[in-house]
C-alpha positions in Angstrom: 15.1 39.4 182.0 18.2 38.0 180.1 19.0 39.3 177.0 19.1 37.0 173.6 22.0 36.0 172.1 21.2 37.5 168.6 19.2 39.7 167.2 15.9 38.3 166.4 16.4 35.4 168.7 14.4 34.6 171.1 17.3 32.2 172.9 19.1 33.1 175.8 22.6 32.8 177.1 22.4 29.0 178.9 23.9 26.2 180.1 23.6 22.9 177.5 22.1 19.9 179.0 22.2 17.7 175.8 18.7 17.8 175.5 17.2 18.1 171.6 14.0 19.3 170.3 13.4 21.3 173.3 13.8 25.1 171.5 10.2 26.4 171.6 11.0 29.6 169.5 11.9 28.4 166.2 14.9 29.9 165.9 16.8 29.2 162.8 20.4 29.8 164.6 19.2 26.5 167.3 21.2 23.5 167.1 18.5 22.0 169.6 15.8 21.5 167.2 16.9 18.4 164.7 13.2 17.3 163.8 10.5 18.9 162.3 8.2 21.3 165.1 5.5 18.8 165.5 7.6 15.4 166.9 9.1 18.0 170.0 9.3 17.6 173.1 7.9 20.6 173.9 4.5 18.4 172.8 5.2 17.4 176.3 6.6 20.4 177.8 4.9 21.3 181.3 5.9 25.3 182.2 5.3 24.0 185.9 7.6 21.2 185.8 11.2 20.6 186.8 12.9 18.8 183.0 12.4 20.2 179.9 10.4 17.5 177.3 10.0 15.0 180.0 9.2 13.8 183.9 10.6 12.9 186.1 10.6 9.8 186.8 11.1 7.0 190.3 15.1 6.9 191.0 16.1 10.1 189.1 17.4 13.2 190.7 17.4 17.1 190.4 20.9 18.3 190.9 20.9 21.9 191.9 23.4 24.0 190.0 26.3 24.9 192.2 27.7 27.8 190.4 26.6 30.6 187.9 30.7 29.7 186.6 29.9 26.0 186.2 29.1 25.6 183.2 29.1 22.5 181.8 27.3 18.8 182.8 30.8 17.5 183.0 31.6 19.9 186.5 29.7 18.1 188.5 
């Protein structure tokens, strides 16, 4: 279990893929949520799946993380 960031947050210490509207916890410190809770992604969100708001889709890839150190998209 990781602990949040802040107190009364539900968000946890992460790695930033550049992917908005994907905060399911409402939290007013979360830069990810731009739009208003109805138009998210998480509309789409499957627990099960591998992409956060999305699928994958014919020609895209999962890239394994290498590191716990790397820690931005830009490492890889």
């Amino acid at each position: 279990v990781q602990t949040p960031l802040r107190k009364g947050c539900s968000c946890v210490r992460n790695i930033d893929i550049g992917t908005y509207d994907t905060c399911g916890h409402d939290s007013i410190y979360c830069y990810a949520n731009k739009s208003n809770p109805g138009s998210r992604h998480s509309a789409v969100y499957d627990p099960g799946g591998e992409m956060l708001g999305d699928t994958l889709k014919e020609g895209d890839r999962v890239v394994p993380l290498r590191s716990r150190e790397v820690s931005r998209l830009s490492d890889f």
